[in-house]
C-alpha positions as CSV (number, residue, x, y, z in Angstrom):
1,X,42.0,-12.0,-107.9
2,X,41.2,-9.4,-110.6
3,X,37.2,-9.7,-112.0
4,X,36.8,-7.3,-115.4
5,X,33.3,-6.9,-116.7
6,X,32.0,-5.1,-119.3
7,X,33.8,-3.9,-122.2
8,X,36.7,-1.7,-121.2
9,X,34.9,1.9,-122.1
10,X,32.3,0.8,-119.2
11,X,33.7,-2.3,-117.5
12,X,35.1,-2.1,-114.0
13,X,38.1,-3.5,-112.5
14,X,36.7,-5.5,-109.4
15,X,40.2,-6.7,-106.9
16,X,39.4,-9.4,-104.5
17,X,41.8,-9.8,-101.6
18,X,42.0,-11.6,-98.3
19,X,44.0,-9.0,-96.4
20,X,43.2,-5.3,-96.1
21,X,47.0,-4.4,-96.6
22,X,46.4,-5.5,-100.3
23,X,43.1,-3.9,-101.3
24,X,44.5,-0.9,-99.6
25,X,47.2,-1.2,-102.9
26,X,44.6,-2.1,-104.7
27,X,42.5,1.2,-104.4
28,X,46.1,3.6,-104.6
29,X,47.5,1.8,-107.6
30,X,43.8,2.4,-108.9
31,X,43.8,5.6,-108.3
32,X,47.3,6.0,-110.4
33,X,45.7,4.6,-113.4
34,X,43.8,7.8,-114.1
35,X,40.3,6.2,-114.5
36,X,37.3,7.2,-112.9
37,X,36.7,5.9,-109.6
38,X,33.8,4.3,-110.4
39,X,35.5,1.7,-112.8
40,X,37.2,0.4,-109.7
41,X,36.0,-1.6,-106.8
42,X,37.9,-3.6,-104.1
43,X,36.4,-6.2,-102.0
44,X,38.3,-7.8,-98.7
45,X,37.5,-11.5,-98.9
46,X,38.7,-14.8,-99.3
47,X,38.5,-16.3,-102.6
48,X,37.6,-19.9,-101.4
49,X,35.1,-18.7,-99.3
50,X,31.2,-20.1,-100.1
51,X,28.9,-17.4,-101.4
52,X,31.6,-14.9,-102.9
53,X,29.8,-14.3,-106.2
54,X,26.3,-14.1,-104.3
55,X,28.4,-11.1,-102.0
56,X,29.8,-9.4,-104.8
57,X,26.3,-9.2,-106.7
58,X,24.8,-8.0,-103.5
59,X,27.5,-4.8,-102.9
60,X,26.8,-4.1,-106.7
61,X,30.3,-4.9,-107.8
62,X,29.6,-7.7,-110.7
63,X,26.6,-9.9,-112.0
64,X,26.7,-13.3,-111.7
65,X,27.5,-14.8,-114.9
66,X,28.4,-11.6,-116.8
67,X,32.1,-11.8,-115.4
68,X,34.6,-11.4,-119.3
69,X,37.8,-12.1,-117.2
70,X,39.0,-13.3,-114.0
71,X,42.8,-13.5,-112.9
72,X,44.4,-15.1,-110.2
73,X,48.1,-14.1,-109.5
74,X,49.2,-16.2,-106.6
75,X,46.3,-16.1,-105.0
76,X,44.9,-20.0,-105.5
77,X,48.1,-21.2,-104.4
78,X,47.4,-20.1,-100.7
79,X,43.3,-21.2,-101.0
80,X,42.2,-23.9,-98.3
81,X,39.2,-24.9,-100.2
82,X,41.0,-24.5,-104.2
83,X,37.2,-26.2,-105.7
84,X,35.2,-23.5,-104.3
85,X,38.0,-21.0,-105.6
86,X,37.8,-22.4,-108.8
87,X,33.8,-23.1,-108.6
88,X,33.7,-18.7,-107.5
89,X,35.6,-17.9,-110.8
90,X,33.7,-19.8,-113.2
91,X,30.3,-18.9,-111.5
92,X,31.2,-15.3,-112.0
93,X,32.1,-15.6,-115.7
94,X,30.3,-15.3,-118.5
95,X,30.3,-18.6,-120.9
96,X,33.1,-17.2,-123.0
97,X,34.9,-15.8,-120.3
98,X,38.5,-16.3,-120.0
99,X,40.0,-17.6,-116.7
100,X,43.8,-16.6,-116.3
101,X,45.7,-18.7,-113.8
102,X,49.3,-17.8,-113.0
103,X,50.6,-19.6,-109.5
């Protein structure tokens, strides 16, 4: 899952994975992009799992709330718990944030 907040000339790009392999791809492909480092931020967790946007608040990532878009590639497809994934992604938006869904 993909988390962008802030407008683009001082967002960051905030990747949410479940296996290492993938933020590992995450952080390279960053990298790539030519964008300061600091725009960029992986996490290695589950989706689904209970107190996500309290966790990424708390490493500094994202606020609560102030989240302008979230997408899922593939990634709700393969949640246990897919109302706590969808309950994470709208706590972490902002009220006119856009939710992107593609499974």
């Amino acid at each position: 899952m993909l988390l962008l907040a802030g407008p683009a000339q001082r967002g960051r790009v905030v990747g949410v994975d479940l296996t290492r392999e993938m933020c590992i791809r995450f952080q390279e492909n960053a990298g790539l992009c030519g964008h300061a480092a600091s725009q960029f931020a992986v996490l290695e967790a589950s989706v689904d799992a209970v107190g996500l946007p309290a966790q990424l608040e708390a490493a500094g990532l994202v606020e609560v709330g102030d989240v302008e878009l979230v997408v899922s590639n593939g990634v709700f497809n393969l949640c246990i718990d897919k109302r706590q994934a969808f309950l994470n992604a709208f706590v972490l938006l902002k009220p006119d944030g856009v939710f992107l869904l593609v499974d």
